[in-house]
C-alpha positions, 0 to 999 in steps of 0.5 A: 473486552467486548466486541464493540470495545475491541473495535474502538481501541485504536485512536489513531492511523499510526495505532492502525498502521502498526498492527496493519503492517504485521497482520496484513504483511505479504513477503511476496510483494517485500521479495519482489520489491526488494528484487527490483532494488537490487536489479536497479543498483546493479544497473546502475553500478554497471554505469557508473563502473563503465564512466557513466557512458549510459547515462550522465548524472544529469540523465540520473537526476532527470530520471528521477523527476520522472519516476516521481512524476510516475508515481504521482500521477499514478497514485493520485489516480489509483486512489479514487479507484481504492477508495471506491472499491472500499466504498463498494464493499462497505456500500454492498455488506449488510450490518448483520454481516459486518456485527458478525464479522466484528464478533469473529475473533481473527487468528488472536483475539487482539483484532476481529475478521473485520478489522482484519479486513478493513486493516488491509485497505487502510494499510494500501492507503497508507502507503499510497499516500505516504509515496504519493506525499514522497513524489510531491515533494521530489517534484517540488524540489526537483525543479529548475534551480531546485534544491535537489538538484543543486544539491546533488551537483555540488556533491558532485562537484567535491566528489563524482563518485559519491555524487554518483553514488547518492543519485543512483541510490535515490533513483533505485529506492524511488523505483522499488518504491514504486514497485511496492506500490503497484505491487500493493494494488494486487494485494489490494484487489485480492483482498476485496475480491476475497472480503465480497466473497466472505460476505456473500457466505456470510449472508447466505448462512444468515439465510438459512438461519432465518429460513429455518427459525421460520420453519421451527416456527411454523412447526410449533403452530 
């Protein structure tokens, strides 16, 4: 397979996401994330054990339309400045250098250094737009007379504890969730600071390349 192929194989996001995810993974950001679950259900199970003196289910459901409000306006706005750094660093490498890092074989020859790096930024934008969809649509349901809150008191109503359950479970995964992706935005700018970094190298070499065939050159005149 030649590098120009290997650069076209996959045909979709879902092809992308699925390599993205196992090649651009980072435990640290899953542990933290995972941590901020089990500290939320804790809380929130303390609560419930207490007879709920902390905070109502309605409390509940209303801190739930609030993280998803959070994270809307948080992603919506994180986006612009994910995609421009994107397009800087797009903007600022020469082709010679992107060729080369197309060529360059990653840690198997599946992907290059270049999709490794470009698989990066399209897993945070995967999942900034998937959790900014996920809030968009908890809003939308989360309004006056909105199904989910509707939903949740009639759960409550056959049964507090499993209304009380599912609230705190909903509201736990949603502030991991948005945990994850705040976490991702320092994996993200990691990534472009050290792509910049990469780049620079790369087009030094290029330099000093050319500098000496202009030697050799001059040499055999």
């Amino acid at each position: 397979m030649t590098w120009q192929q290997r650069l076209n194989q996959e045909k979709s996001l879902f092809q992308i996401y699925k390599i993205a995810r196992v090649v651009a993974f980072s435990k640290g950001n899953v542990i933290a994330s995972v941590g901020v679950f089990v500290i939320a259900v804790l809380m929130l199970g303390i609560n419930a054990f207490t007879g709920m003196v902390v905070a109502s289910i309605p409390a509940l459901q209303n801190a739930i339309n609030s993280v998803a409000d959070t994270g809307f306006t948080f992603t919506s706005t994180m986006l612009g400045f994910l995609i421009s750094g994107f397009a800087i660093f797009a903007s600022i490498s020469k082709p010679d250098v992107l060729i080369i890092l197309a060529r360059t074989d990653y840690k198997n020859p599946r992907i290059s250094e270049l999709q490794f790096i470009f698989f990066n930024f399209i897993l945070v934008f995967i999942h900034y737009i998937i959790f900014l969809g996920a809030c968009a649509i908890i809003k939308i349901l989360s309004g006056d007379s909105a199904p989910l809150p509707r939903g949740l008191d009639l759960v409550s109503a056959y049964s507090e504890a499993i209304g009380c359950a599912l609230t705190s479970t909903l509201l736990a995964a949603l502030l991991s969730w948005l945990a994850f992706v705040t976490l991702l935005l320092k994996s993200f700018i990691w990534n472009l600071y050290q792509s910049v970094l990469i780049t620079i190298q790369i087009e030094d070499l290029l330099k000093q390349t050319h500098r000496t065939d202009d030697s050799d050159c001059e040499h055999k005149k």
